[in-house]
Jmol script that loads the backbone (N, CA, C; Angstrom):
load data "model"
ATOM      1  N   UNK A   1      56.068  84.429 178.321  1.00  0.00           N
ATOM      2  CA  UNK A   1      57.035  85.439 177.964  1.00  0.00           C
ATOM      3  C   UNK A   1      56.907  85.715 176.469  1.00  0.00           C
ATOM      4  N   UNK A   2      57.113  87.162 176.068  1.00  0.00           N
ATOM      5  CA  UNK A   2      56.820  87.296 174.801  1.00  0.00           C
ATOM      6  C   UNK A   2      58.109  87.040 174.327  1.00  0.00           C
ATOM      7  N   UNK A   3      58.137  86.742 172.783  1.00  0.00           N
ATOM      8  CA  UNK A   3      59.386  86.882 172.164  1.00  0.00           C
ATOM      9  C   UNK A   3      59.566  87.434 171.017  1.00  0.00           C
ATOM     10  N   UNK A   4      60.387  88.054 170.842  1.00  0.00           N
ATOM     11  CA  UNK A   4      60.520  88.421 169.037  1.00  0.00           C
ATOM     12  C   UNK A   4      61.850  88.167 168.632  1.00  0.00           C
ATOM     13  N   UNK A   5      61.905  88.059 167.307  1.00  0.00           N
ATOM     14  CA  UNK A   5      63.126  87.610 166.490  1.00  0.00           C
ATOM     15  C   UNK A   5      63.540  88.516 165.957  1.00  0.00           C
ATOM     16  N   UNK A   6      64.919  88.446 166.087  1.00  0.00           N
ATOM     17  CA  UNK A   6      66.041  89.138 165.488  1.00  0.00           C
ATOM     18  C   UNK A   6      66.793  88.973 164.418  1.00  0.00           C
ATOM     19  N   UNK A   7      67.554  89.248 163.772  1.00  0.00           N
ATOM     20  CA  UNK A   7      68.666  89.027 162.911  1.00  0.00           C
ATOM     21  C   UNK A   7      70.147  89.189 164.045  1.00  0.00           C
ATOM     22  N   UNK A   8      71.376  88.381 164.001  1.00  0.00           N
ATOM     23  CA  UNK A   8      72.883  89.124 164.628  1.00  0.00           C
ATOM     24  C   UNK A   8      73.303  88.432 163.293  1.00  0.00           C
ATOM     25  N   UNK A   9      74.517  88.994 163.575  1.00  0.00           N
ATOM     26  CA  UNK A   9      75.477  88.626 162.959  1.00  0.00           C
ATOM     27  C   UNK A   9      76.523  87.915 163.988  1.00  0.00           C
ATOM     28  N   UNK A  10      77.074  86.837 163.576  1.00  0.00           N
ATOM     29  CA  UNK A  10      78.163  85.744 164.944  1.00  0.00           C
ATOM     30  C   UNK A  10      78.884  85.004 163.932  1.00  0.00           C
ATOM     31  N   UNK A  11      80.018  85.565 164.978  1.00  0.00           N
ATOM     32  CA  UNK A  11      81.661  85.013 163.849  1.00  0.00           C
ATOM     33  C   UNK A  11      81.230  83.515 163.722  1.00  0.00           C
ATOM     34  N   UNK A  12      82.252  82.623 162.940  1.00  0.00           N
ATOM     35  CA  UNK A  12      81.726  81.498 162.105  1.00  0.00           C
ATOM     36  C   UNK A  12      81.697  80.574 162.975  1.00  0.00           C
ATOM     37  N   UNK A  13      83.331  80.841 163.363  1.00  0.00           N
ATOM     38  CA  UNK A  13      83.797  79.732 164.691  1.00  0.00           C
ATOM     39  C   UNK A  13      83.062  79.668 165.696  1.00  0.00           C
ATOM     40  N   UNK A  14      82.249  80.933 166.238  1.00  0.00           N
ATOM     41  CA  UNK A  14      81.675  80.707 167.654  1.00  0.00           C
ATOM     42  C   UNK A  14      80.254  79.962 167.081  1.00  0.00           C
ATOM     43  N   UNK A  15      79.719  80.476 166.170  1.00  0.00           N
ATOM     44  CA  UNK A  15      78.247  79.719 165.401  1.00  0.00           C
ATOM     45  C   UNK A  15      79.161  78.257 165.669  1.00  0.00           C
ATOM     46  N   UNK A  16      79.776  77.675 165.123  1.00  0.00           N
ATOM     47  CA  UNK A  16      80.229  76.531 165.049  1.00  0.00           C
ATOM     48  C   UNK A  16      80.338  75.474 166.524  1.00  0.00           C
ATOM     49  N   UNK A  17      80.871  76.845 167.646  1.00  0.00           N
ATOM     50  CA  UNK A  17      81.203  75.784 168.816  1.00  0.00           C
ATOM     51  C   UNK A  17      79.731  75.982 169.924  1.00  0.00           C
ATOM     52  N   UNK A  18      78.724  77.357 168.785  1.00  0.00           N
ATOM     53  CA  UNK A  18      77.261  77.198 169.338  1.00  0.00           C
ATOM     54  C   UNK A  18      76.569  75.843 169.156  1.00  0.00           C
ATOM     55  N   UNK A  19      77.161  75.424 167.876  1.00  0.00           N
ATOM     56  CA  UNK A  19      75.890  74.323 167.126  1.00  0.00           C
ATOM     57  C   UNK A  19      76.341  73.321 167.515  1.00  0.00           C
ATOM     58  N   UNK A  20      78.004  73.136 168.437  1.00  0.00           N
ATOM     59  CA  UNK A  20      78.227  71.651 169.008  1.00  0.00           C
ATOM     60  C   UNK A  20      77.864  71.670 170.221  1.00  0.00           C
ATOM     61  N   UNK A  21      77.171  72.607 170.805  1.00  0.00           N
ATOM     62  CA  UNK A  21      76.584  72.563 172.361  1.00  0.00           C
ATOM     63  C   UNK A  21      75.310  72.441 171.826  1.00  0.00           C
ATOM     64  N   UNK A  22      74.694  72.928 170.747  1.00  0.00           N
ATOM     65  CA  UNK A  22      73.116  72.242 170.640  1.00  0.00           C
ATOM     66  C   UNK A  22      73.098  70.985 170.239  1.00  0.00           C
ATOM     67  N   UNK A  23      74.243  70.613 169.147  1.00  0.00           N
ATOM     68  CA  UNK A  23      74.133  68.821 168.806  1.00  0.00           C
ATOM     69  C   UNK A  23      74.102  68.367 170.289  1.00  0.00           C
ATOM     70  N   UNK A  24      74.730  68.351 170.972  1.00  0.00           N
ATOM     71  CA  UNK A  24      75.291  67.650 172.450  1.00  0.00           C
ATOM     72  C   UNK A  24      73.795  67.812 173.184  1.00  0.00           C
ATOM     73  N   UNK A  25      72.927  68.974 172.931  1.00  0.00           N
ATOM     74  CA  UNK A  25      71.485  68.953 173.626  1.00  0.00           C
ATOM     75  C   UNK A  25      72.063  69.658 175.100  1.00  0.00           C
ATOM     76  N   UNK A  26      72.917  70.493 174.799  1.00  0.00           N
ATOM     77  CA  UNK A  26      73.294  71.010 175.989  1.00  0.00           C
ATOM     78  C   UNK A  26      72.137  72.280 176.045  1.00  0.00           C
ATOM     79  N   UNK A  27      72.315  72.838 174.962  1.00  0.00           N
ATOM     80  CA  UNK A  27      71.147  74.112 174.630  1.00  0.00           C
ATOM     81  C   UNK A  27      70.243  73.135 174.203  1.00  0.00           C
ATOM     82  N   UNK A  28      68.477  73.504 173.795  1.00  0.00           N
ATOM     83  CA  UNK A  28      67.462  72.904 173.064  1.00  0.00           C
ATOM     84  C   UNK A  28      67.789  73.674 171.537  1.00  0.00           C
ATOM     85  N   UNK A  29      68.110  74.701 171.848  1.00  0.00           N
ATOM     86  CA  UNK A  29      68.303  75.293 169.576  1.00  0.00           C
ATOM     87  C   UNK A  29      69.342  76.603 170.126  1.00  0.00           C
ATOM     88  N   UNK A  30      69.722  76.745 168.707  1.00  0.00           N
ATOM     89  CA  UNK A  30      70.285  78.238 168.934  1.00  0.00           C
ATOM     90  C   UNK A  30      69.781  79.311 169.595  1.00  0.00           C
ATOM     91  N   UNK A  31      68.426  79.509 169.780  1.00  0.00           N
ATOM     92  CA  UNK A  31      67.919  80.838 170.056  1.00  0.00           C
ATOM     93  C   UNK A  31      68.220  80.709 171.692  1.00  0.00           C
ATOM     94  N   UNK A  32      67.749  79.531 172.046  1.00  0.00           N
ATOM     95  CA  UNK A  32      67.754  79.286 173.317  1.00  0.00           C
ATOM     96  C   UNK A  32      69.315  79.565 174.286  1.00  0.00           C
ATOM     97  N   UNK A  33      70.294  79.106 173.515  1.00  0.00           N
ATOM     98  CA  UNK A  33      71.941  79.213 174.071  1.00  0.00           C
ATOM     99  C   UNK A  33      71.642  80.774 174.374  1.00  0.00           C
ATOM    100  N   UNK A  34      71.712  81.684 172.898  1.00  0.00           N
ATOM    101  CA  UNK A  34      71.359  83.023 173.061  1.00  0.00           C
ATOM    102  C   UNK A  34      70.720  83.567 173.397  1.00  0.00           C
ATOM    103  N   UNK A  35      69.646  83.368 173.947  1.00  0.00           N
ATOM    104  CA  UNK A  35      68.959  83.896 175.135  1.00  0.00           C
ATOM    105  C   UNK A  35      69.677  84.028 176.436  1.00  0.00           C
ATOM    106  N   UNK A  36      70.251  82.827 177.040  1.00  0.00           N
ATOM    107  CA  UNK A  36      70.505  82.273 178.342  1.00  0.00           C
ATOM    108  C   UNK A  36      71.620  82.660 178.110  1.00  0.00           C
ATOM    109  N   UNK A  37      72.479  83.322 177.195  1.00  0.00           N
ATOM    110  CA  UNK A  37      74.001  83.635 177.474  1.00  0.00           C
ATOM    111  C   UNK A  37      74.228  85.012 177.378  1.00  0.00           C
ATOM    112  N   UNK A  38      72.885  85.843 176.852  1.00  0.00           N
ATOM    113  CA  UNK A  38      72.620  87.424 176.892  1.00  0.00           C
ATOM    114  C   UNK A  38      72.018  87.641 178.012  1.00  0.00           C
ATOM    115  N   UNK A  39      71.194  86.969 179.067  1.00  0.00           N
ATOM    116  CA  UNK A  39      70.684  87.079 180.080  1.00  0.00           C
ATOM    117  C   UNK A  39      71.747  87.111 181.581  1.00  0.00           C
ATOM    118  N   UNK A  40      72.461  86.158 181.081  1.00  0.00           N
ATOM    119  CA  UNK A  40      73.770  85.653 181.982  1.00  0.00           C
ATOM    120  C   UNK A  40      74.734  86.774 182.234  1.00  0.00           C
ATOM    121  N   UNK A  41      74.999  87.370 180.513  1.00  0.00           N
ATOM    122  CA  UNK A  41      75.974  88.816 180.815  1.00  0.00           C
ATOM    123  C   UNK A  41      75.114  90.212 180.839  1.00  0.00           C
ATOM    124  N   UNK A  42      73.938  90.028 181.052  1.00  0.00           N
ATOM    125  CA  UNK A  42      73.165  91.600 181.452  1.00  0.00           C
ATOM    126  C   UNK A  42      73.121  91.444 182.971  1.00  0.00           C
ATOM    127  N   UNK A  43      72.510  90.175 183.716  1.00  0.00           N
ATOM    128  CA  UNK A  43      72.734  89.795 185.152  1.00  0.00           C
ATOM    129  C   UNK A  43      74.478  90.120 185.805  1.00  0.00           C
ATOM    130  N   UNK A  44      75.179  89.932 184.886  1.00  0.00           N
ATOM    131  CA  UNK A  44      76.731  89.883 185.616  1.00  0.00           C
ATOM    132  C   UNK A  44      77.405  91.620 185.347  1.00  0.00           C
ATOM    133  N   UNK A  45      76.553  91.800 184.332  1.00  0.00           N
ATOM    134  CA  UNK A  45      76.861  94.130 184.418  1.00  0.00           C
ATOM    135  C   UNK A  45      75.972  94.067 185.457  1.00  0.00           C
ATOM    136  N   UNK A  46      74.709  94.293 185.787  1.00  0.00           N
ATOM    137  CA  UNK A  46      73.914  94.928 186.643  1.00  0.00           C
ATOM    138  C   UNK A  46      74.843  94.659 187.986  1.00  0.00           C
ATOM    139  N   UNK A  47      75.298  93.092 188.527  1.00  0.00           N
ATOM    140  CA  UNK A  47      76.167  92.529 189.846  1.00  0.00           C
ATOM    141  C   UNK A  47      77.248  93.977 189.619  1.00  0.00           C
ATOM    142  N   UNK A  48      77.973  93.915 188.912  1.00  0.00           N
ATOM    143  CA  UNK A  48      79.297  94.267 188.411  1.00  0.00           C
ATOM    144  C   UNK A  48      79.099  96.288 188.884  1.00  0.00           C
ATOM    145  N   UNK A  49      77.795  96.316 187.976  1.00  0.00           N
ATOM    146  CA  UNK A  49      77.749  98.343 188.144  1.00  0.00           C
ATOM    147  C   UNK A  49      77.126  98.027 189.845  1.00  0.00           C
ATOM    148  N   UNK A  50      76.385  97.363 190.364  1.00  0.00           N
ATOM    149  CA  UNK A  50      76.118  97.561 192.055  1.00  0.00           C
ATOM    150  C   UNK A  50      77.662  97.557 192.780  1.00  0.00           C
ATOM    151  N   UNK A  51      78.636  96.650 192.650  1.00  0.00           N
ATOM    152  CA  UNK A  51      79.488  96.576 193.221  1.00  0.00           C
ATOM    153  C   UNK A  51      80.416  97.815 193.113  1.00  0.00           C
ATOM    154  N   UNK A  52      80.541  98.594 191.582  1.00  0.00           N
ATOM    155  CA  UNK A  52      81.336  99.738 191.278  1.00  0.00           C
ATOM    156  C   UNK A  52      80.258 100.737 192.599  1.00  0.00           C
ATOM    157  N   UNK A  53      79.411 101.042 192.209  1.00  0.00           N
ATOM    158  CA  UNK A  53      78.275 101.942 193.304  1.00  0.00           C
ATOM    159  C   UNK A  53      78.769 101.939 194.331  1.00  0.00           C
ATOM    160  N   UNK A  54      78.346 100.703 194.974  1.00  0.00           N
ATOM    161  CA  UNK A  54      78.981 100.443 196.350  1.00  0.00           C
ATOM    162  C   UNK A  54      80.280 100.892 196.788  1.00  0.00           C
ATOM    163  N   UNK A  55      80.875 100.571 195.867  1.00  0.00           N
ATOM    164  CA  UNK A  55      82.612 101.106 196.429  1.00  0.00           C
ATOM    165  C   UNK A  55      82.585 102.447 196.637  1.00  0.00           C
ATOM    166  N   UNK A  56      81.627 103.060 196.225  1.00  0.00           N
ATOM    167  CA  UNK A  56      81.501 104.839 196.045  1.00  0.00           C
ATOM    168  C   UNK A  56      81.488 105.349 197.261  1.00  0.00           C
ATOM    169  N   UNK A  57      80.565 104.054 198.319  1.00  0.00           N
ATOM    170  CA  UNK A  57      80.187 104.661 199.742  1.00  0.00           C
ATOM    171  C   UNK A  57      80.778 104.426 200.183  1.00  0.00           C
ATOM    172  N   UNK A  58      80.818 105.609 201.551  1.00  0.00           N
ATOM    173  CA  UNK A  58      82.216 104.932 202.477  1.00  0.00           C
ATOM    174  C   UNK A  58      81.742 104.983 203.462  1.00  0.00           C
ATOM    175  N   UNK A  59      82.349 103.534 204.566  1.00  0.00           N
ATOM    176  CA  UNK A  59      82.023 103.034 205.490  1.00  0.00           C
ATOM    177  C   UNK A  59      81.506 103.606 206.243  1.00  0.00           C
ATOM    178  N   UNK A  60      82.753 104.839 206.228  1.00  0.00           N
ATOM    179  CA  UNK A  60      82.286 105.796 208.120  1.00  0.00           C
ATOM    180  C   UNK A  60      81.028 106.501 207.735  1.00  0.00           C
ATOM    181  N   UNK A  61      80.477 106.908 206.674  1.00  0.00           N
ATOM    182  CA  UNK A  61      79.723 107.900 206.344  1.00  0.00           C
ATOM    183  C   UNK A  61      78.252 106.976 207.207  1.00  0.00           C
ATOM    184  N   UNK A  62      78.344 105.458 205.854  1.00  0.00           N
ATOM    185  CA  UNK A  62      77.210 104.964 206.585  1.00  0.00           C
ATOM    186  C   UNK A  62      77.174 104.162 207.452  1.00  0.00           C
ATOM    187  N   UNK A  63      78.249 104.133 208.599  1.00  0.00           N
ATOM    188  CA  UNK A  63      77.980 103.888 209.670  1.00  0.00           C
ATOM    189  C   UNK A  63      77.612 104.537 210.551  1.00  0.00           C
ATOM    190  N   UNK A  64      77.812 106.249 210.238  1.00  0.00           N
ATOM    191  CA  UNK A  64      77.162 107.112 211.010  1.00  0.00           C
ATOM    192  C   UNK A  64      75.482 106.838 211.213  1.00  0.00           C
ATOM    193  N   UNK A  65      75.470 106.877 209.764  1.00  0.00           N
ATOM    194  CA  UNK A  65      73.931 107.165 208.939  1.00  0.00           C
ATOM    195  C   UNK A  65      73.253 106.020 209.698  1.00  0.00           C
ATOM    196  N   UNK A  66      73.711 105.152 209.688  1.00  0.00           N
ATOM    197  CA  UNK A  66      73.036 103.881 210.512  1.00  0.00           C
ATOM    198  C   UNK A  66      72.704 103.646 211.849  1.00  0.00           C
ATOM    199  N   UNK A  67      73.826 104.863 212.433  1.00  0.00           N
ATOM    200  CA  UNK A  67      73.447 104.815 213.979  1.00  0.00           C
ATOM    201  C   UNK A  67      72.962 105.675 214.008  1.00  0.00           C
ATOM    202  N   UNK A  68      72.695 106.472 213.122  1.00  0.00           N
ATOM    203  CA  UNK A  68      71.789 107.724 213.435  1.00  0.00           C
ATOM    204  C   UNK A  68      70.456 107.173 213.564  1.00  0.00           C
ATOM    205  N   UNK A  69      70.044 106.647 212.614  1.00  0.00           N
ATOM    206  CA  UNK A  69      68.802 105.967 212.263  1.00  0.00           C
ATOM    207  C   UNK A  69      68.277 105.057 213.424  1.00  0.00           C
ATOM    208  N   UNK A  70      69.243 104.061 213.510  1.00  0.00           N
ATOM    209  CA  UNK A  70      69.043 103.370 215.061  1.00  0.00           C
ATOM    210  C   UNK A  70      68.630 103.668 215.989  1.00  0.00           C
ATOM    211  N   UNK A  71      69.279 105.091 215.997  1.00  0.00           N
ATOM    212  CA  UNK A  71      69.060 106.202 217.876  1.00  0.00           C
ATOM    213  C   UNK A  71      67.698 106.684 217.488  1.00  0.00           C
ATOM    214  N   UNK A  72      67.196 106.908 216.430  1.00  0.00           N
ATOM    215  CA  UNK A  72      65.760 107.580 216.370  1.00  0.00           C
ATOM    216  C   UNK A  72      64.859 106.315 216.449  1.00  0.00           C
ATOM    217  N   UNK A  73      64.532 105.340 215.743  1.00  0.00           N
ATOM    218  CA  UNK A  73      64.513 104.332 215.629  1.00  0.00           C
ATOM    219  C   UNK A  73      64.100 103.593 216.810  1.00  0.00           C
ATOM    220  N   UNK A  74      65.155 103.585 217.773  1.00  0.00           N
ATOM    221  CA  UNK A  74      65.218 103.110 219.229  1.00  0.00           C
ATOM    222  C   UNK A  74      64.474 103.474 219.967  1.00  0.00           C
ATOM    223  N   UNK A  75      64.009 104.898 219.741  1.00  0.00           N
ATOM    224  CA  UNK A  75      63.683 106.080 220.934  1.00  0.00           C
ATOM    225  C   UNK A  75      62.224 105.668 221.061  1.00  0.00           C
ATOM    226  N   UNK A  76      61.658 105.072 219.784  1.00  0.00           N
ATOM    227  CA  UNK A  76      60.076 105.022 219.062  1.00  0.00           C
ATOM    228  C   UNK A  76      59.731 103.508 219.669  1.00  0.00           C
ATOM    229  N   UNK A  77      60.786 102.468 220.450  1.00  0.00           N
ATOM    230  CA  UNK A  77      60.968 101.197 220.725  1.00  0.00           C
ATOM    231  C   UNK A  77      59.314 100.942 222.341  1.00  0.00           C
ATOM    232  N   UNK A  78      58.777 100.486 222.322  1.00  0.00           N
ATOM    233  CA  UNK A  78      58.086 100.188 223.488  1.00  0.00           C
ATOM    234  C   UNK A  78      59.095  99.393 224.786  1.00  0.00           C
ATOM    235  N   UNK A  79      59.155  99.882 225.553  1.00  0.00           N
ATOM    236  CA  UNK A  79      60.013  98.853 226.852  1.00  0.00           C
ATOM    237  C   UNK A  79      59.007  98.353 227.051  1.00  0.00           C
ATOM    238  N   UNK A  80      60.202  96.768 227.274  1.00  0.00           N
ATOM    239  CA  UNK A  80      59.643  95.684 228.379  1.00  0.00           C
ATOM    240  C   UNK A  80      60.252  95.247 229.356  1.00  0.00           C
TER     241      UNK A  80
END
end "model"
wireframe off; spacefill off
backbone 0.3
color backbone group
């Protein structure tokens, strides 16, 4: 994986209760916490905007859509 470095800026206190989860070896260094905790909340928007999406559709529409699909679907079926 490639990486490149940044500059942020991070309030004092949270730097502070970052660097007692790396003393503890919970993270391996700072970069690493921040990686895995920007990855964590881009994974939980992407969950978050599918679920808003989803709510958009409505049931009956694609339950039609589904048996529509089925009945064509079916027709193409070989009997045994």
């Amino acid at each position: 994986m490639t990486t490149t470095k940044v500059a942020i800026t991070i309030d004092s206190s949270l730097l502070a209760e970052l660097d007692r989860l790396v003393a503890q070896q919970v993270f391996a260094n700072r970069s690493k916490a921040i990686q895995e905790a920007l990855a964590d909340k881009l994974t939980r928007m992407r969950r978050h905007r599918l679920a808003r999406e989803s709510a958009k559709l409505s049931p009956v529409d694609e339950q039609a859509l589904a048996e529509e699909q089925f009945e064509q679907d079916s027709a193409q079926w070989p009997v045994y």
